[in-house]
Structure formats: structure tokens, C-alpha cells
N, C-alpha and C positions, 0 to 999 in steps of 0.2 A: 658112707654117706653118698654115697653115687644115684640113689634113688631119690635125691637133691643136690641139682647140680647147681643152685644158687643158695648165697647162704649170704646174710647182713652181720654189718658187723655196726656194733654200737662201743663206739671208743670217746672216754674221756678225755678232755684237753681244754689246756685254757686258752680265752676267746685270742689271747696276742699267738698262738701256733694256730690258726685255721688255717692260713696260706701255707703255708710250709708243708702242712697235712694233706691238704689238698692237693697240692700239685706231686706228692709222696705218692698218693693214692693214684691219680691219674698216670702217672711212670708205670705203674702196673696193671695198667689197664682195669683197674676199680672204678665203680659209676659211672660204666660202661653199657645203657640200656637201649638196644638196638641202633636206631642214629643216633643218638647223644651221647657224649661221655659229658667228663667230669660231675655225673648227677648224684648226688646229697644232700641230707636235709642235715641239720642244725638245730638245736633249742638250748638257752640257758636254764641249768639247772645249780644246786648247792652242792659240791662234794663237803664229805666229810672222813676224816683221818685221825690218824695219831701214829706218828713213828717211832717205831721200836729202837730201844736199843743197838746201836751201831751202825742207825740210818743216815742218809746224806738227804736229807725232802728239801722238795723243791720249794714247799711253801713249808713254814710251820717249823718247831722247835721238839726235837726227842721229846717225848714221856707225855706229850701235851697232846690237847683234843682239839685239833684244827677244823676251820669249816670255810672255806671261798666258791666264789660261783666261777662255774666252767661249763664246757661247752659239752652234749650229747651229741657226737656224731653220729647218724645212721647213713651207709652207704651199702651199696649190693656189691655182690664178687664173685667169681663162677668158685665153687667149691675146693676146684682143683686148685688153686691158686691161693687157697688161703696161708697156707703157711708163707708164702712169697708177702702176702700183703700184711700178715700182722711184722712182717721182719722189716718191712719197708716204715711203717709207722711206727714200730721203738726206735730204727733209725734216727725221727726226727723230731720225737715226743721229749719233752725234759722231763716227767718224771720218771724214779728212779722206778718203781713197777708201777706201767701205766695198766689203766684195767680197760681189757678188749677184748668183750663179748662174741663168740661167731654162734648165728644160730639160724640152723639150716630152716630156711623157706621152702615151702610144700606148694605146689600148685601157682608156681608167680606167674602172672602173666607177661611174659619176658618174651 
């Protein structure tokens, strides 16, 4: 991926970890965009689940089809650093597999 060296990551989280997430992110210098850091956007969206057999979920009961509204994070990240920032954000995420997207950016104007 070196021929993009920024890449967004879009990570799910409920809206009571945004702070936490946030300031996870900015320790690693994510949403980082020329003078500004801490820069991210946010929207409410519906997750939807069901945990398997021998899960621990954070929301929601084995065998059953859960649905709660949480939060779409989008934030930038230099490439090189990705592995660094998705370890920082299971750090401080509750759930037990959270889902976070990395997907390299072409042409950002950075």
C-alpha cells in the first residue's frame, strides 16, 4: 500500500465510547490533517448482530438477532501506522470483535 500513504478507517462504536475513542486515536496521532489533529467525522447509524455460540456481546443475548444504534466513525491515518491505530482502538472499544474498516485513500488532498 505505499502508493497510499493515507488510508480512513471507519470503525464502529457506541455513541457512550466516542471520548475514549477519540482521544485513543489522537495518542497516535490519527486525525492528524496538516494543522489540525484530532479531525473526525461521526454519524448515527443501526448495527446489527447475532452472537454465536460461546460469545461474551456486549449488547444482546447468544443465538438472538440484535439491532442498536451506534456510532460510524471516519477518521484519516498515514498508512504506515495503521496496524499501531487499529491496536489502540480494540484497546478501548467494548466490543468483543469490533468492526474496523481501513481503506486506502487515492489522491487525498492532504
Amino acid at each position: 500500500m505505499a502508493e497510499f500513504p493515507y488510508c480512513k478507517l471507519e470503525i464502529f462504536i457506541p455513541e457512550t465510547h466516542l471520548d475514549v475513542l477519540r482521544q485513543a486515536l489522537t495518542e497516535v496521532d490519527a486525525g492528524h490533517i496538516g494543522s489540525y489533529d484530532c479531525c473526525l467525522s461521526y454519524s448515527p447509524v443501526t448495527g446489527c448482530w447475532r452472537p454465536l455460540a460461546g460469545t461474551s456481546p456486549y449488547l444482546g443475548r447468544e443465538g438472538e438477532i440484535c439491532a442498536a444504534p451506534e456510532l460510524k466513525v471516519e477518521v484519516t491515518c498515514r498508512t504506515e501506522r495503521v496496524d499501531e491505530t487499529i491496536t489502540a482502538v480494540k484497546r478501548v472499544h467494548p466490543y468483543e470483535e469490533p468492526v474496523i474498516n481501513a481503506v486506502p485513500l487515492y489522491r487525498v488532498g492532504l
